[in-house]
C-alpha positions in Angstrom: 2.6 24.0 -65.7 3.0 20.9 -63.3 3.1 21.5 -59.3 6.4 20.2 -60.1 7.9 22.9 -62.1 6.0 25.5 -60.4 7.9 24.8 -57.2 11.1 24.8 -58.6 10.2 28.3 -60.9 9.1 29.6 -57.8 12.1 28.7 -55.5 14.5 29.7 -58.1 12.7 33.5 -58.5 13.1 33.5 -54.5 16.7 33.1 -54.5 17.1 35.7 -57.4 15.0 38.4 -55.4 16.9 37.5 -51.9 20.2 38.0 -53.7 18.9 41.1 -55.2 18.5 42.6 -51.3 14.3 42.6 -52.8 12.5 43.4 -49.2 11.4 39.9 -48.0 7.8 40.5 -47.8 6.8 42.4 -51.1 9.4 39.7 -53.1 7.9 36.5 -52.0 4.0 38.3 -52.5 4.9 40.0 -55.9 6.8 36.1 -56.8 3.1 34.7 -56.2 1.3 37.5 -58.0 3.6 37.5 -60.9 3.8 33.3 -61.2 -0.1 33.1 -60.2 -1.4 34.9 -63.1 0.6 33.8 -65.8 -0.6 29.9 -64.4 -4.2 31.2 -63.1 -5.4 33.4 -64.3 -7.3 36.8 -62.7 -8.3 33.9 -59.9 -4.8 34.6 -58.3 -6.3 37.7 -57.2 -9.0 36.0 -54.9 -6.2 35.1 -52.6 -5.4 38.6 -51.6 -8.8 39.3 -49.4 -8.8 35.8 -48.2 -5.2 35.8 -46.4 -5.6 39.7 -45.9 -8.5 38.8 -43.5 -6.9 35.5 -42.7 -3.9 37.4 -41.2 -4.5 40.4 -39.9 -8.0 40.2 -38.4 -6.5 36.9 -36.1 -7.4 37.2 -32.9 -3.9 35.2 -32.2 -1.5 37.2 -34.4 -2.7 40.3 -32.9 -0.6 39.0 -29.7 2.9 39.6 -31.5 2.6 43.5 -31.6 1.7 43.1 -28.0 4.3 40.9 -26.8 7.0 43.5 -29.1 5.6 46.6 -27.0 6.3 44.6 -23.7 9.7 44.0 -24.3 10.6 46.8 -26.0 8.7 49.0 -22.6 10.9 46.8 -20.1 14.3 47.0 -22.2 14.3 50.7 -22.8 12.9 51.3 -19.0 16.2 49.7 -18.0 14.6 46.8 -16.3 16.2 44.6 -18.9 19.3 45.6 -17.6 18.0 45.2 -13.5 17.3 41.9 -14.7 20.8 41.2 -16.2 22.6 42.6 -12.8 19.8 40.7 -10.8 21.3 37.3 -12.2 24.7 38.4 -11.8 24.7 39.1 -8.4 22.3 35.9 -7.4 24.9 33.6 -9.3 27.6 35.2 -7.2 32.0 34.3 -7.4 32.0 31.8 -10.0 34.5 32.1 -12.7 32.4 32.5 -15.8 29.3 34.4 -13.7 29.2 36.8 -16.0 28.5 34.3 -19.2 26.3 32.6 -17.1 24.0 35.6 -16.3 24.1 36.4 -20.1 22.8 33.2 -20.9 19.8 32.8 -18.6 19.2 37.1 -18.9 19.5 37.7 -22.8 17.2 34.4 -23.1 14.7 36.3 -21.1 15.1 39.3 -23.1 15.1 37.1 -26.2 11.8 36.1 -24.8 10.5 39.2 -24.0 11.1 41.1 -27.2 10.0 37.7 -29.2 12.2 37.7 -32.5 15.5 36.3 -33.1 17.1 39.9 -34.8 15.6 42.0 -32.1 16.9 39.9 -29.4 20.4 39.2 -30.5 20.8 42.9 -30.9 18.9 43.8 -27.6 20.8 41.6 -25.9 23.8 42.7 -27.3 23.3 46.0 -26.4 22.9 44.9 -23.1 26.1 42.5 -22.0 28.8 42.6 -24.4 30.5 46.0 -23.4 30.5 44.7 -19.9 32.0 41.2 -20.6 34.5 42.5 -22.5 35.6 45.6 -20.4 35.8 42.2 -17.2 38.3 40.8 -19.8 36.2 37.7 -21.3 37.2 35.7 -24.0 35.6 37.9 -26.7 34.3 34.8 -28.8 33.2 33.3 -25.7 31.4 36.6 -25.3 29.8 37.0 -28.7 28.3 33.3 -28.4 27.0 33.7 -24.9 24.6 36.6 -26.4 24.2 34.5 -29.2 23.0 31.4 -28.2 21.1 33.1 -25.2 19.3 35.8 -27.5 18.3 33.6 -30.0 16.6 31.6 -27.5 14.1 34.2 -27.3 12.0 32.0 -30.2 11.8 28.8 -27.6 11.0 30.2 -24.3 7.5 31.4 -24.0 6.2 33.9 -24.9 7.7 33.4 -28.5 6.1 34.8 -31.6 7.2 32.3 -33.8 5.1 29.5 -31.5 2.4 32.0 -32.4 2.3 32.0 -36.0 3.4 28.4 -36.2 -0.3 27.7 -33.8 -2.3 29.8 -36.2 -1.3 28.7 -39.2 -1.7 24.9 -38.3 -4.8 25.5 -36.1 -2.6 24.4 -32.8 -3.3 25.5 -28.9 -0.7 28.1 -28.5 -0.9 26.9 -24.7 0.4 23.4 -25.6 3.5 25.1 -28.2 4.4 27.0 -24.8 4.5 24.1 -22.6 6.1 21.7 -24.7 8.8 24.2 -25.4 9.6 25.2 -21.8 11.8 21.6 -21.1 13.7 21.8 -24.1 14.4 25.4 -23.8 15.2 24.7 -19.8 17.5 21.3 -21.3 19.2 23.8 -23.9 20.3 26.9 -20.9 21.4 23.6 -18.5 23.8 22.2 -21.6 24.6 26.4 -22.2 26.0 26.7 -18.9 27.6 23.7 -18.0 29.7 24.4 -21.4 30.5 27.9 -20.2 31.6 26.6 -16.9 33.6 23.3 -18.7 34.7 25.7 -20.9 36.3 28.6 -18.0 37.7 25.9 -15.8 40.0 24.1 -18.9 41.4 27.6 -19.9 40.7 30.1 -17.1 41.9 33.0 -19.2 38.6 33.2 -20.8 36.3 34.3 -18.1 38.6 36.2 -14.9 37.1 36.0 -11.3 35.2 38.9 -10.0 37.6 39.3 -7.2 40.6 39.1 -9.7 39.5 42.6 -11.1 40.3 45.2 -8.9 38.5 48.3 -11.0 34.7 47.1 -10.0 33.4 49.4 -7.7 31.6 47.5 -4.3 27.4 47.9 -4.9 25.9 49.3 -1.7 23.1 47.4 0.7 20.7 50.1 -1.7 21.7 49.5 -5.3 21.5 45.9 -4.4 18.1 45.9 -3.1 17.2 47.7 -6.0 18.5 45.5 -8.2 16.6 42.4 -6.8 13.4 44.1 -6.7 13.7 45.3 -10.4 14.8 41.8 -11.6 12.3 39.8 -9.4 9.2 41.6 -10.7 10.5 42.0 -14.2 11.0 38.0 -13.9 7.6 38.2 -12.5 5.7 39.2 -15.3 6.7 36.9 -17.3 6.0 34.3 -15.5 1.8 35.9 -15.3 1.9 36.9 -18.8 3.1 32.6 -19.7 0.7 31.4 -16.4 -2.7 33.3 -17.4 -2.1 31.7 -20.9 -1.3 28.3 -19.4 -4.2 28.5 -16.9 -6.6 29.4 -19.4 -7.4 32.7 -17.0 -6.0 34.5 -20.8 -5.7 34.1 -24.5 -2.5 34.4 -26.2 -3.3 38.1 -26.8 -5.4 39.0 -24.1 -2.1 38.0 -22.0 0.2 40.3 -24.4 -1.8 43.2 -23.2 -1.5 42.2 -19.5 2.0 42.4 -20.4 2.3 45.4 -21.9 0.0 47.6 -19.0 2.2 45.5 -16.2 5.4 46.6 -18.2 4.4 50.2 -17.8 3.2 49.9 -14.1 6.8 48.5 -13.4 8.2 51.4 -14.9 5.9 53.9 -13.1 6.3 52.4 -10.1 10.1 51.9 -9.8 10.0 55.5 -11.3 11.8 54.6 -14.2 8.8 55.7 -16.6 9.8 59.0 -18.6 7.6 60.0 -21.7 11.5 60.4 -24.4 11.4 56.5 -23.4 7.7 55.7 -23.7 7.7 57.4 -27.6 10.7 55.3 -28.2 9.7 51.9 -27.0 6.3 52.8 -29.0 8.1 54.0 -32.4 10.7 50.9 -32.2 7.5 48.5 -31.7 5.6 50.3 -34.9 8.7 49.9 -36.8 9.4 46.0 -36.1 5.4 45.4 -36.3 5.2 46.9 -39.8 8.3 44.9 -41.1 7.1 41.6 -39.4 2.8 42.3 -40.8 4.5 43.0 -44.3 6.4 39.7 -44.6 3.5 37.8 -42.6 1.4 38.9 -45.7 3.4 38.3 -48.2 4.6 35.1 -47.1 1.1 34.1 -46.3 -0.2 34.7 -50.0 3.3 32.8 -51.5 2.2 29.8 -49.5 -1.6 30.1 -50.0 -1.0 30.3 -53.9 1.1 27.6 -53.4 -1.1 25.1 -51.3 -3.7 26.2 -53.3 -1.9 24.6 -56.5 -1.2 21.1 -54.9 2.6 21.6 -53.5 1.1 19.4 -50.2 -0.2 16.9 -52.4 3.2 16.7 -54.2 5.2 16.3 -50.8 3.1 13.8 -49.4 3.3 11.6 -52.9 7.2 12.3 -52.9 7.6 11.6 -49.0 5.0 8.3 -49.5 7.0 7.2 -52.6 10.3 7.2 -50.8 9.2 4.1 -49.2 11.6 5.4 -46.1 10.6 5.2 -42.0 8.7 7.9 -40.6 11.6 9.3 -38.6 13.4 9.6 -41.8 11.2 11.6 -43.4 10.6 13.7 -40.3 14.6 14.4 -40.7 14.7 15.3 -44.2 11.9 18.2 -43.6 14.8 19.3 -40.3 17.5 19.1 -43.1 15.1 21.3 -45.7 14.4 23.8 -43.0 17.7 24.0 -42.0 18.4 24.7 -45.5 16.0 27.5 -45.7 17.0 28.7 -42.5 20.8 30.0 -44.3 18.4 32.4 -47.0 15.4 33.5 -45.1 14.5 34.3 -41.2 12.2 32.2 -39.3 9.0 33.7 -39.9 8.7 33.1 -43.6 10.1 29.4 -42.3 7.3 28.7 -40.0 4.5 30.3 -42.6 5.9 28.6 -45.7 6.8 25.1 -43.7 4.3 24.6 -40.9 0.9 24.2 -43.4 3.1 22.2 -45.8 4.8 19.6 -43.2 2.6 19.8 -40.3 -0.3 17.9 -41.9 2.4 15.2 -43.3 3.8 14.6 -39.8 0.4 14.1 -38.1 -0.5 11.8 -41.2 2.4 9.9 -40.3 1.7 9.7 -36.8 3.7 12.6 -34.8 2.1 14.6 -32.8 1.9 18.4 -34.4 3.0 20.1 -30.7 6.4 18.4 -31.3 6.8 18.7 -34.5 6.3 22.5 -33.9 8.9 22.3 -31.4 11.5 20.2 -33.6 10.6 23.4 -36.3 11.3 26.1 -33.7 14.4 24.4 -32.3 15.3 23.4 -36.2 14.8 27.6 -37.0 17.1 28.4 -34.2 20.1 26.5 -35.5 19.6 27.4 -39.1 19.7 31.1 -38.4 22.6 31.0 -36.4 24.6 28.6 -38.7 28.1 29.8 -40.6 28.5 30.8 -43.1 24.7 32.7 -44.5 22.7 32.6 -41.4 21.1 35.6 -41.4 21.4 36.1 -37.3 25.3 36.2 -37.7 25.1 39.5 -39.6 22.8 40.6 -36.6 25.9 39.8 -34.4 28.1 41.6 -36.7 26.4 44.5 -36.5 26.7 45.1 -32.3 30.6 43.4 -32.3 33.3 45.5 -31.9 35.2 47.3 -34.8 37.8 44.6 -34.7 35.5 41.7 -34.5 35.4 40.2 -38.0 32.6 37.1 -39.5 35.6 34.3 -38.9 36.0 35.3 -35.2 32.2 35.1 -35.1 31.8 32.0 -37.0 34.1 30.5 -34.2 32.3 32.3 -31.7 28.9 30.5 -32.2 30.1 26.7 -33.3 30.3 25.2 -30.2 26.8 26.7 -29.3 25.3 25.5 -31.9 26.6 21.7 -31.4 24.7 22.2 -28.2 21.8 22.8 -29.6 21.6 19.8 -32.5 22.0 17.9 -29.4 18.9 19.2 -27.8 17.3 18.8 -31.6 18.4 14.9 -31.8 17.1 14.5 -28.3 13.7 15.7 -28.4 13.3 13.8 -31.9 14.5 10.2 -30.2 12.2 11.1 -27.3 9.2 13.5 -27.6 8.3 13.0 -24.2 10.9 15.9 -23.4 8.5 18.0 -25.7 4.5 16.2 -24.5 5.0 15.5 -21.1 4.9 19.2 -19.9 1.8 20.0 -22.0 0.4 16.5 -21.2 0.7 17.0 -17.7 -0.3 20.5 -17.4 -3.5 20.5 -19.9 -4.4 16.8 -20.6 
């Protein structure tokens, strides 16, 4: 069977097992069992041990179960939510405070938590009640949380960045740093649309002072407040700087994290041992669904680099006789594609071996590529009508929410972010100077 024909056999058993509701994982590993030995032979079963050991004895992947417990520790500690009223009350009378505060707080707890599903619906959790008790706009509320938890996958620490370094053999420094001004670009283009957006039609986000139910915060609760959010902010900012410094590795920094998170908690006495079994059971639960389709994506693409499909792409993509930056944009549109069927880890295991190496042949530099990928992921997931993270959205909205108000809810949010896509592709120093500055 040609490479050929084995692609399209095996993309066309993909989409029969995804419409199925097959679990992710066990359907694109059984797919590559299956297809491997009637084409190979007992030799398909050499590729088990090798990406067994290839993926879970990583040094770097074992970061992601760290960097889960850490957010999952500071969201159900109720520092997530210090951190939310933190930003509120820094940002102050503005009409559309509120959104605002979404934005830049559910992209830190996008970050923190590290996954697109888990930080839509943390986030949701969170902010929307509030917004829409205030008397926001309630699609104006649903894409605040969003836009600003799926940017969890492009602000640092982002699990995603992780996989995409190990997989291409990348410094997961440099994915952090060359992320951190086009994430910053995307909240600046966030907020000025939310503030745009409240000051053409003010019925969508009322003034603070225009509600006359919220209860005045004592000198206390507001001190309180600050601290929690400051420090919460904080580590962050030691778990991304001992990586960035080179004081940490990528993991070694997920476990500063993690024993930080539960100092916070012990020291602002909001540590109880309900919340410290429930942060660890939610983290063994999303761990063990994320290792399962790590693996089984992981042997789909091995079998399938294995039988030639890079050599076949970079004939195709040579053949084409098109410019670099064309061919650059039709592996965006292909991922974007993808991005409708399946989340973004299987994207960024099945993609980043296959397209990295094509990119770099042509010239590109793989740090922003990677970016371009992570940015590309975040507006396929969220895009009407199939991507996936719109069913996460679904699932915190309101009873009388339904998919249309949600597909209007996110559109504009997603323009925004193509923007920020076509930018850093007509200049990548948005993405390189950062990491170029920083670590030469």
């Amino acid at each position: 069977m040609g490479i050929e024909l084995l692609t399209g056999v095996l993309l066309f058993c993909i989409l029969i097992f995804f419409a199925l509701g097959a679990p992710v994982g066990l359907a694109l590993g059984g797919i590559a069992m299956v297809i491997g030995y009637m084409t190979w032979g007992d030799g398909i079963y050499n590729v088990i041990p090798s990406t067994l050991e290839a993926t879970y004895f990583s040094f770097i992947l074992l970061a992601i179960p760290l960097y889960i417990y850490m957010g999952q520790l500071l969201t159900k500690s109720g520092i997530g939510d210090a951190m939310f009223n933190a930003s509120q009350m820094l940002i102050g009378k503005v009409r559309g405070s509120l959104a605002i505060s979404v934005i830049v707080v559910c992209s830190m707890i996008g970050a923190m938590v590290g996954i697109i599903g888990a930080g839509i619906m943390t986030s949701g959790s969170i902010a929307l009640r509030p917004m829409l008790e205030r008397g926001y706009d309630k699609r104006l509320a649903l894409g605040v949380i969003m836009a600003g938890g799926g940017l969890g996958i492009l602000i640092p620490p982002s699990i995603p960045m992780i996989m995409f370094a190990a997989s291409t053999q990348n410094s997961v420094g440099r994915m952090f740093l060359g992320a951190m001004v086009p994430a910053l670009l995307m909240i600046c283009l966030l907020i000025a649309y939310v503030i745009i957006s409240c000051r053409l039609n003010p019925q969508r986000a009322p003034l603070l002072e225009e509600q006359d139910d919220i209860a005045p915060v004592s000198a206390k609760q507001k001190f309180r407040t600050a601290r929690d959010g400051f420090f919460a902010i904080l580590l962050i900012v030691a778990v991304l700087g001992s990586i960035i410094t080179g004081i940490a590795t990528p993991t070694e920094s997920g476990a500063i994290g993690v024993v930080g998170a539960i100092l916070l908690a012990i020291l602002f006495k909001r540590f109880k041992m309900e919340m410290f079994q429930a942060a660890g059971l939610q983290t063994a639960i999303l761990v063990s669904v994320a290792m399962w389709i790590i693996f089984g994506a992981s042997v789909f693409s091995n079998f399938h680099l294995l039988m030639g499909v890079q050599s076949m792409v970079a004939e195709f993509t040579g053949g084409l006789d098109l410019p670099p930056i064309m061919i650059i944009i039709m592996f965006q549109l292909i991922m974007l594609l993808l991005g409708f069927i399946i989340d973004e880890f299987i994207i960024v295991l099945m993609c980043a071996p296959l397209f990295t190496p094509i990119a770099v042949s042509l010239g590109y530099d793989p740090i922003w590529f990677g970016v371009l990928m992570i940015i590309n992921i975040l507006i396929a997931v969220q895009t009407p009508p199939y991507g996936f993270a719109l069913f996460y959205l679904k699932g915190i909205a309101p009873p009388g929410v339904g998919m249309g108000d949600i597909y209007k809810s996110v559109t504009p949010f997603i323009m925004l972010n193509l923007v920020v896509l076509v930018l850093c592709m007509i200049f990548p120093e948005i993405v390189l100077w950062l990491p170029n500055k920083v670590m030469g």
